[in-house]
N, C-alpha and C positions, 0 to 999 in steps of 0.2 A: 106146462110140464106135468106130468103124469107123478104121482108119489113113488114111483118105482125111481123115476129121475131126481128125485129130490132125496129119496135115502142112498141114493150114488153119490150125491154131492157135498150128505152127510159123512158117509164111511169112509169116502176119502180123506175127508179133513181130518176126521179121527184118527185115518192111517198114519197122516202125515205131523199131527201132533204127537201121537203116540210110541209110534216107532220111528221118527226121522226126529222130531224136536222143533217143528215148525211153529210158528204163530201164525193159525189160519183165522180168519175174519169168513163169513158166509154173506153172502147178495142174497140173501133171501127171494123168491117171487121174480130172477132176474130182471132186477129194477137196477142193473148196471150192466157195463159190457164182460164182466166177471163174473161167473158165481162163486171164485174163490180167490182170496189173495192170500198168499203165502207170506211169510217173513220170517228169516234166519242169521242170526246176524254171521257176517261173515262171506254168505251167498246173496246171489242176486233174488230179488222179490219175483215171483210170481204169480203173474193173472192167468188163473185158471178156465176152461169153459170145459165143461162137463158134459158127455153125450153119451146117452144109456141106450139109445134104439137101436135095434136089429137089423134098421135100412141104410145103415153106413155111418159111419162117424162125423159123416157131414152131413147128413142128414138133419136140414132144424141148423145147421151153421152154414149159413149163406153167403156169395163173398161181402156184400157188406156189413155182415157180423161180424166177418173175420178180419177185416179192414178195419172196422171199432176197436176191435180189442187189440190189434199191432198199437191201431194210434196211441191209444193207451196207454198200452206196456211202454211205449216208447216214450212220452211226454212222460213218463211217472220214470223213467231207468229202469224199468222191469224186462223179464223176458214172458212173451208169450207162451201159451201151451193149452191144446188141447186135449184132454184123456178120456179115450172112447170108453168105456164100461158096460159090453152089453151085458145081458141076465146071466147066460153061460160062458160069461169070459172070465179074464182077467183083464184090470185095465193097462191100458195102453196110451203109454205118453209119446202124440207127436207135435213136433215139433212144426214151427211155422213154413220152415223150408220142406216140408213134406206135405203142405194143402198146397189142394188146386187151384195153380193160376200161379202157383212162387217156385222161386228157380233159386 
């Protein structure tokens, strides 16, 4: 992943500690099927994957990455999610019933 996709992965978490009250954890190096897990008590835990390119939000999330990280979320009680974040966006939380192949 590119520094450009790793200080996405960063500013998110920050978002999400900072203005929502999350306790994020970071996968550093994605050396899991996460590069974020969320925790709030109250709400359900989130495993995050994080996608900054300009060739689509799946792009680099493939269906068996995407299939890791359901299994995941699902053996842990979490929900999954992806949030695209290109350079000129803003990011964008979808959900697993919006990638390709889920209904």
């Amino acid at each position: 992943m590119s520094n450009f996709g790793h200080n996405r992965e960063r500013q998110l978490a920050d978002r999400l500690r900072k203005e929502e009250g999350w306790y994020v954890f970071r996968s550093a190096g994605s050396l899991g099927v996460a590069d974020l897990i969320a925790m709030h008590k109250g709400r359900a835990t989130r495993f995050i994957e994080v996608k900054a390119t300009k060739a689509g939000p799946f792009a680099g999330f493939g269906p068996s990455d995407r299939a890791d990280l359901l299994e995941a979320a699902e053996m842990a009680g979490a929900q999954a999610w992806l949030v695209w974040w290109p350079k000129y966006g803003k990011p964008k939380w979808i959900p697993p019933g919006e990638w390709p192949g889920r209904r």
